[in-house]
N, C-alpha and C positions, 0 to 999 in steps of 0.2 A: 583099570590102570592104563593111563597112556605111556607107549614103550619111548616116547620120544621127549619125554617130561623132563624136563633139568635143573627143578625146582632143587633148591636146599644144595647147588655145587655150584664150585667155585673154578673160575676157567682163568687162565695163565693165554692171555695171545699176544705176541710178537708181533712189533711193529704194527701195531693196533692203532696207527693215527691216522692212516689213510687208505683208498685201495683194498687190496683182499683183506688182510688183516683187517678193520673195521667193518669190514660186510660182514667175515666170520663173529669177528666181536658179538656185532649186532645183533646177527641172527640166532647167537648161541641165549643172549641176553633173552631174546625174545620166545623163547622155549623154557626160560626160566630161571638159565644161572647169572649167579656173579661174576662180574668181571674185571681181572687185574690187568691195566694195559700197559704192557709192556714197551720200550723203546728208547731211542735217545733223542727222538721229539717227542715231547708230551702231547699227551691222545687226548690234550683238554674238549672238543668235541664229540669224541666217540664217547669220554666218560658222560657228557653230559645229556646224551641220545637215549644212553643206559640205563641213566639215573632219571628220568623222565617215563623209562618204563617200567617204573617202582623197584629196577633191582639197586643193587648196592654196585658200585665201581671207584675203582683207585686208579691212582697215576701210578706205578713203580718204574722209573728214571735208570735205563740200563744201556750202556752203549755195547752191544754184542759183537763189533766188533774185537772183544777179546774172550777170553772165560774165564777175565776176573770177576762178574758182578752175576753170576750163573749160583751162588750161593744164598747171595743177598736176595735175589730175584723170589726164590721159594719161601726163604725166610720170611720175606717182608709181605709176603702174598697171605702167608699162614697167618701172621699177628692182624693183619689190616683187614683177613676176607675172614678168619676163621677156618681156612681149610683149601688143600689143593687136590684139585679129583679132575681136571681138566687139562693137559697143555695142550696148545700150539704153534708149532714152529712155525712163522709167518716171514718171521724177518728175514731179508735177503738183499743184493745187489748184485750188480752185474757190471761186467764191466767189456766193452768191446771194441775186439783189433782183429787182423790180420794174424792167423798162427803165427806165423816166421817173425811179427813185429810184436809178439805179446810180453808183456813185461814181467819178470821176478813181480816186484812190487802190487802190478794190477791181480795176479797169481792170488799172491798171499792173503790181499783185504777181501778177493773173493770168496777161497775155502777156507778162510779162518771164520767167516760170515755165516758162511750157508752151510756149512758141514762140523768144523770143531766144533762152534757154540752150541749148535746143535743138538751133538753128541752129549757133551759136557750138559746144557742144561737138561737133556733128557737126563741125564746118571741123578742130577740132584733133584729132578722131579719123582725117578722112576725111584729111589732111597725111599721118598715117603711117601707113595702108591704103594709100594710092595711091602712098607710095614701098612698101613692099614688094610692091606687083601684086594686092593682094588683101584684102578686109575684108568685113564682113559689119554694117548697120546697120537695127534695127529700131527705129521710132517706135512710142508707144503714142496713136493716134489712139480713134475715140468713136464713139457712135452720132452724135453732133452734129457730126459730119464728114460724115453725108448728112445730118443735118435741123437744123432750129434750134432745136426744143425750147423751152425757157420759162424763164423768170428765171434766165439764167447765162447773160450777155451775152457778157461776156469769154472765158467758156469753151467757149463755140460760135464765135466769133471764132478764140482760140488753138486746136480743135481742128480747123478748119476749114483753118487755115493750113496744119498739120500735113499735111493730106492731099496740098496742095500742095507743099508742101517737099517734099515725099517723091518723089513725081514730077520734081520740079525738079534734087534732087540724083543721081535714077536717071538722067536724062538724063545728067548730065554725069560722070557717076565711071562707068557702067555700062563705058567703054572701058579703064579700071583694073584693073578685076576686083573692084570693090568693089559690093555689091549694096546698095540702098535699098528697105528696104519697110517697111510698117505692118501692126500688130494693131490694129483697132477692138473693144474688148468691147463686148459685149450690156450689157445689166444686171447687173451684179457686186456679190454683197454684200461689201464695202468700206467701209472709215473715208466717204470720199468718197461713199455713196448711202444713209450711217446715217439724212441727214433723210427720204428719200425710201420705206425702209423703215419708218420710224416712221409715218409718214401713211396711215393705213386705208387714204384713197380712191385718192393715189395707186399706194400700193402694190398693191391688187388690178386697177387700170385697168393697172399696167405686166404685172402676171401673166398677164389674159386675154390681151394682146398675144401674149405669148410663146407659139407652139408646146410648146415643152420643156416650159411649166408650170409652170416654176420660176426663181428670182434663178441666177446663177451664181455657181460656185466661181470664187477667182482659180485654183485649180490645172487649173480647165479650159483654161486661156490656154497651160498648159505647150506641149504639143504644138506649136502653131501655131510659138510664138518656136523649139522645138528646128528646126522644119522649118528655118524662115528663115534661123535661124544654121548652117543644115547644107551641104554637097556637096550634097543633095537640090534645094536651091531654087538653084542658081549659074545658071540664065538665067529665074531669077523677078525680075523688074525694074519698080520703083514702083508695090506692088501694092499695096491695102489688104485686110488679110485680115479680114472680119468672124467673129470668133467670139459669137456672139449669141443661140444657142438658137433660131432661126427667127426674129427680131424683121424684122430688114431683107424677109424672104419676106412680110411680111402685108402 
């Protein structure tokens, strides 16, 4: 038996239309499962990469900016895939200021994002994991899950939490059969680090850091989400997996 097989599950990924989200899609797709993509742009791409690799994929239409549609999201995954044995929490935003000029408003759209929905759709994933005995949940946590970083308050905040949650919910599902853990990426060139890429200074200060010597692919994140959602990881419990190209080692 191969421990990394993901034949016959059904995987829940956020913000599944472009960037990490899609690479994880993909990659989980290509180990075997189905895949429901999540988001408030439709993943018409991602599903059709999926479905070209003989698996089965859906669209399910969720703006997570609230945790109204954190119900519907599981529902609609169970009637359309047959079953949910898979999350990931992919989806996120970012929003950047200056501490002393940061807004209520930019505050709120970011940890209502990256942290409440979160939570909220973990509760209604982890509901029908823990009755069936068994589930599999990965967060997409941050470099700013170990460090605080600079103008993106909120989002060292919500990825901060993240690390906790993850912990917090391995403690308490781990006796279910349902696993909790996180991917932290390095530097990934994504929508989300276009400003950080564009800036000379930044961008070659973040380069020298890196061992690797280079940004990341989101498709290097693949591997890590196949292990997590696999047989392979079933007594890895509230772990944060850095994938980061040597960043965390300097």
């Amino acid at each position: 038996m191969n421990p990394f097989d993901l034949s016959g599950r059904v995987a829940v990924v956020t913000g599944a239309n472009t960037g990490i989200g899609q690479a994880i899609a993909l990659a989980l797709a290509a180990a075997g499962a189905d895949i429901a993509a999540v988001g408030r742009s439709a993943a018409t791409d991602t599903v059709k990469q999926v479905r070209a690799m003989g698996r089965k994929a859906e669209i399910v239409s969720a703006d997570l900016s609230t945790i109204e549609p954190v119900s519907r999201v599981v529902d609609e995954t169970v009637e359309k895939l047959g079953g949910l044995h898979i999350l990931v929490n992919n989806a996120g935003i970012i929003r950047r200021a200056d501490a002393v000029d940061f807004t209520e408003e930019d505050w709120d759209a970011v940890v209502d994002t990256n942290l409440k929905s979160v939570f909220f759709l973990s509760q209604a994933a982890g509901r029908h994991m823990i009755a069936a005995g068994r589930g599999r949940i990965i967060n997409i946590a941050s470099m700013l899950t170990f460090q605080g970083g600079i103008r993106a308050p909120s989002y060292t905040a919500s990825k901060s939490g993240i690390g906790g949650l993850t912990k917090l919910l391995a403690n308490e599902w781990a006796k279910h059969g349902v696993t909790v853990n996180a991917i932290a990426p390095g530097y990934i060139a994504t929508n989300n680090t276009a400003a950080l890429q564009a800036d000379a200074t930044r961008n070659a200060a973040i380069l020298d850091r890196i061992p690797a010597g280079r940004w990341g692919d989101p498709a290097d994140l693949g591997g890590a989400a196949v292990f997590l959602a696999s047989d392979a990881a079933t007594y890895v419990q509230g772990h944060i997996l850095a994938v980061d190209g040597g960043w965390l080692a300097r």
